[in-house]
PLY file of the C-alpha trace (Angstrom):
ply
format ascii 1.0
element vertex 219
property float x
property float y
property float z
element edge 218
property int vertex1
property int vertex2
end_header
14.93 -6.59 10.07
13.10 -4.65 12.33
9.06 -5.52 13.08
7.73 -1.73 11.68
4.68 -1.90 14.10
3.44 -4.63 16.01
-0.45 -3.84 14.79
0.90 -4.21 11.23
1.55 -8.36 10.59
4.54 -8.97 8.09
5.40 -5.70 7.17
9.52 -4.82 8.61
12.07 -1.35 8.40
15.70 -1.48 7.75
17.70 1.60 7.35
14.31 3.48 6.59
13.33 1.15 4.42
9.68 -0.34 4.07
9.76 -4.63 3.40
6.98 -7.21 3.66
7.74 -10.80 4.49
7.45 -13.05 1.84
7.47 -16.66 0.81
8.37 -16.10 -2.38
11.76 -15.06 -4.05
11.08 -14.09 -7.38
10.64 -10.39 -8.00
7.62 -9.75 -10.40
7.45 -6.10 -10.40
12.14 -5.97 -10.07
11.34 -4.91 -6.54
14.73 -5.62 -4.15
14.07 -9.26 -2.60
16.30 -9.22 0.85
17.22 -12.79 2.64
17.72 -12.13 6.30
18.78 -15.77 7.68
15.58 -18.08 6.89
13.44 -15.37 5.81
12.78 -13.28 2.69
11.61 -9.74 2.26
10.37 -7.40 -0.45
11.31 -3.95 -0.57
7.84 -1.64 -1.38
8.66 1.52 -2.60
5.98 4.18 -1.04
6.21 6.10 -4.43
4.42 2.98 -6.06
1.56 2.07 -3.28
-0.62 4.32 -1.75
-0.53 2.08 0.90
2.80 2.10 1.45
2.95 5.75 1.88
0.59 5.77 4.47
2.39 3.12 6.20
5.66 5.65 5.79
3.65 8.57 6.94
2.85 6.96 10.23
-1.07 5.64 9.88
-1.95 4.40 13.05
-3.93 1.63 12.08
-4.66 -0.53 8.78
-6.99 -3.12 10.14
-5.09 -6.21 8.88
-4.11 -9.47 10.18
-2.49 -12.33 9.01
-5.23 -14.34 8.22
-7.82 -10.70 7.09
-9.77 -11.33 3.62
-9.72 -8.70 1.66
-11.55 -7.22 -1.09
-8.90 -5.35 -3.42
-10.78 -2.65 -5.99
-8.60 -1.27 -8.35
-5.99 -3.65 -8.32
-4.53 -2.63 -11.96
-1.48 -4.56 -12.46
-1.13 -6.11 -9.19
1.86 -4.23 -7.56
-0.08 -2.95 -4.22
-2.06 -6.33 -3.88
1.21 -8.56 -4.54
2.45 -6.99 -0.86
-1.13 -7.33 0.72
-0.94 -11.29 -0.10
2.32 -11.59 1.49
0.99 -9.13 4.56
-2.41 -11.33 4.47
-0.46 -14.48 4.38
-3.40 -17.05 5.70
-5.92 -15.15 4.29
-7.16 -14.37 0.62
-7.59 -11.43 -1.74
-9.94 -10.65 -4.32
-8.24 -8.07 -6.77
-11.23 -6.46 -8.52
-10.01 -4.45 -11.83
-12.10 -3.09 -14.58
-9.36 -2.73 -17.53
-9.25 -6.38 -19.49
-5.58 -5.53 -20.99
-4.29 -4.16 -17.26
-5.64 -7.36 -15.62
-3.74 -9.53 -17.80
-0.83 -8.44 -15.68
-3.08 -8.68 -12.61
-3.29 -12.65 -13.52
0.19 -13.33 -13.74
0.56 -12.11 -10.53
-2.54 -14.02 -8.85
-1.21 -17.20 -10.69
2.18 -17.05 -8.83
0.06 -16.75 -5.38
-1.98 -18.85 -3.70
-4.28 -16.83 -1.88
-5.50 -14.11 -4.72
-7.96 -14.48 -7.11
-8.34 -11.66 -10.11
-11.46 -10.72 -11.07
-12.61 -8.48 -14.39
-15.47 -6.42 -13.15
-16.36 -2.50 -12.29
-16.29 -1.87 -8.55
-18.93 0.58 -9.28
-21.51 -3.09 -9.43
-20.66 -4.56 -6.57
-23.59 -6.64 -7.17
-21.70 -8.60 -10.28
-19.15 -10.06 -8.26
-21.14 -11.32 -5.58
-21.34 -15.09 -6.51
-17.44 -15.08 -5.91
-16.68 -12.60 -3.22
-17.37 -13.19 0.17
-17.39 -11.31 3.23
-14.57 -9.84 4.11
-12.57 -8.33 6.77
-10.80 -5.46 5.14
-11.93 -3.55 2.01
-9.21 -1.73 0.23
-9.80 0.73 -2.34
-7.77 2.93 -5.12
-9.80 4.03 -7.54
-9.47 7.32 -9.84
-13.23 8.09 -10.17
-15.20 11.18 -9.18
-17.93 8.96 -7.26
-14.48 6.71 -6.05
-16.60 7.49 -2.49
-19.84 6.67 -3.55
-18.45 3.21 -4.82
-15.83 2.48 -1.70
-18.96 2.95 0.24
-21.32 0.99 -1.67
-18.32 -1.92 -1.51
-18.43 -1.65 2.36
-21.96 -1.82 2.76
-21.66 -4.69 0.65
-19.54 -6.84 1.76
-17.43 -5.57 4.86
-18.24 -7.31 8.35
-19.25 -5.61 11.01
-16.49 -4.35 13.13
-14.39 -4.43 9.85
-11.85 -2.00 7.95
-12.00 -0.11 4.88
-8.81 1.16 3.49
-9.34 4.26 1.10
-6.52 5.99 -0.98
-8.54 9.09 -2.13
-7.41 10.98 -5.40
-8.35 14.59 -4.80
-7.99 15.94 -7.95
-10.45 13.15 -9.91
-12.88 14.00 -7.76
-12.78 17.95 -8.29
-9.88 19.53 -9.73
-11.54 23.20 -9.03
-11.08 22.53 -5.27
-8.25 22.75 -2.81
-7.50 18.90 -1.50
-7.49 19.82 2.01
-11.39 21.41 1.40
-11.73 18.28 -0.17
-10.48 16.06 2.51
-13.01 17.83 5.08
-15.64 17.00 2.53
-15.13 13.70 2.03
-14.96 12.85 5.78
-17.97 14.08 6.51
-19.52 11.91 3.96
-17.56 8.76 5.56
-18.78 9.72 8.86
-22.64 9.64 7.99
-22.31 5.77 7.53
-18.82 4.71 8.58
-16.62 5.44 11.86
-13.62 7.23 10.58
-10.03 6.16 12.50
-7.33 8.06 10.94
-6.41 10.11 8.25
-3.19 10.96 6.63
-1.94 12.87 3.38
0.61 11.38 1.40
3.01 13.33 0.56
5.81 13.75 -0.64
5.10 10.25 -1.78
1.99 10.97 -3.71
0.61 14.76 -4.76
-2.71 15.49 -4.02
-3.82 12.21 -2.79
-5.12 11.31 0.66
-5.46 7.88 2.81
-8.56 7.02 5.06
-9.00 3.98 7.65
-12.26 3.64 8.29
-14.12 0.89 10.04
-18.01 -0.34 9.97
-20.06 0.42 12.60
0 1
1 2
2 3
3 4
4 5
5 6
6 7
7 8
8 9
9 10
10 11
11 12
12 13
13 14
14 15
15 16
16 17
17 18
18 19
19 20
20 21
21 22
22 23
23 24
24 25
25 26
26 27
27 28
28 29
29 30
30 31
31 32
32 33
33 34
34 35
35 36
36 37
37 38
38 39
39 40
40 41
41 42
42 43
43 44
44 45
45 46
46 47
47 48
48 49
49 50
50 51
51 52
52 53
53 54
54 55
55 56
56 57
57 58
58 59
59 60
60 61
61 62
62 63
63 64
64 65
65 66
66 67
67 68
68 69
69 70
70 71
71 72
72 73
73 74
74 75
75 76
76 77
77 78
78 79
79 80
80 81
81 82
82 83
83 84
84 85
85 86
86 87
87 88
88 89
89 90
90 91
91 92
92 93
93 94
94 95
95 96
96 97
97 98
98 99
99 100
100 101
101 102
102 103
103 104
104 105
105 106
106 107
107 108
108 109
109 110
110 111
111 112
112 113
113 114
114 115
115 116
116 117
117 118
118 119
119 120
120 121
121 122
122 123
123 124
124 125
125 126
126 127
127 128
128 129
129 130
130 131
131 132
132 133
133 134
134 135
135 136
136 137
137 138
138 139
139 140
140 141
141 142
142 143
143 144
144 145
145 146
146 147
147 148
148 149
149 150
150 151
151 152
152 153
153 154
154 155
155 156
156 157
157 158
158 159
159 160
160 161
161 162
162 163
163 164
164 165
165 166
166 167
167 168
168 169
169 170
170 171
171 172
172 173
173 174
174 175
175 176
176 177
177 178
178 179
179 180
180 181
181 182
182 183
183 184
184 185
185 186
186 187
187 188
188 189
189 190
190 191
191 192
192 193
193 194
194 195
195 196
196 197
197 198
198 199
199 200
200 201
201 202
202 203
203 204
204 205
205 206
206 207
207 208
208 209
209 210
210 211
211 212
212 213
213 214
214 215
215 216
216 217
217 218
């Protein structure tokens, strides 16, 4: 295996291939699991995780390390987070998800990890999940909601560190289906930039249609 970028911890190419280290070797989600002498890695397919695709369509940055804490919103059934908690190895994830019959998948998937923790809650209150999240390093969002920036930023505020990254895979078309994503992109940094240092940018296709990926980080 081949280390994919030296600012990314954990996450490898092969033969254009994306894989994330792992220590375990069941597949939950009947993803490839590759043993390369003493080590084992998942394939991630970009056409599943938004953050895969960015990773494939050369973001520069992603802000994690292997011990980052990260605050997950919109984790649905826990494919995306699954690869974070292998990429965030010695640190923890909180996978916030708002759809009770969706998050009984998420569990299944926190219960076979050590450092995840599900929890059943809107991301548009960050307020009710304050008792149990703490502050983090990295908050991740991917969320299809036409305020999805007015609640990534609202998260950040919240409960990202100073000097920390937010990860934000932006659905165009949820937000305003009348308007050309590329307007919309322009838009939405500009509303990033008013309270939040924006550090790269990429679109994500042909992976995803429509969608964008920002890396911003607090001020």
């Amino acid at each position: 295996m081949n280390i994919f970028n030296k600012n990314f911890p954990n996450i490898f190419i092969e033969k254009g291939r994306l894989y994330v280290k792992t220590d375990f070797s069941n597949s939950l989600f009947d993803e490839r699991i590759v043993r390369d002498g003493n080590n084992l890695f998942r394939e991630w397919d970009p056409k599943r995780s938004k953050l895969a695709a960015a990773l494939m369509n050369q973001i520069s940055q992603i802000g994690f390390k292997e011990d980052s804490t990260v605050l997950y919103l919109g984790a649905s059934h826990g494919y995306t987070p699954s690869f974070v908690s292998d990429i965030v190895a010695k640190g923890f994830v909180f996978a916030v998800e708002i759809a009770p019959i969706v998050a009984r998948d998420l569990v299944i998937v926190c219960e076979e990890r050590r450092n995840m923790i599900p929890i059943l809650a809107s991301a548009n209150h960050p307020k009710d999940y304050e008792t149990v999240v703490s502050k983090v390093d990295i908050v991740y969002q991917d969320i299809s909601q036409k305020n999805q920036v007015e609640i990534f930023l609202k998260n950040c505020d919240t409960y990202l560190k100073q000097g920390g990254f937010g990860l934000l895979a932006l659905k165009a078309r949820s937000i305003d289906v009348t308007k050309q994503p590329r307007d919309l992109y322009k838009e939405v940094k500009s509303a990033l930039e008013k309270m939040i240092t924006v550090v790269d940018f990429r679109e994500l296709q042909p992976f995803e249609k429509d969608h964008g990926f920002f890396i911003v980080k607090k001020r």
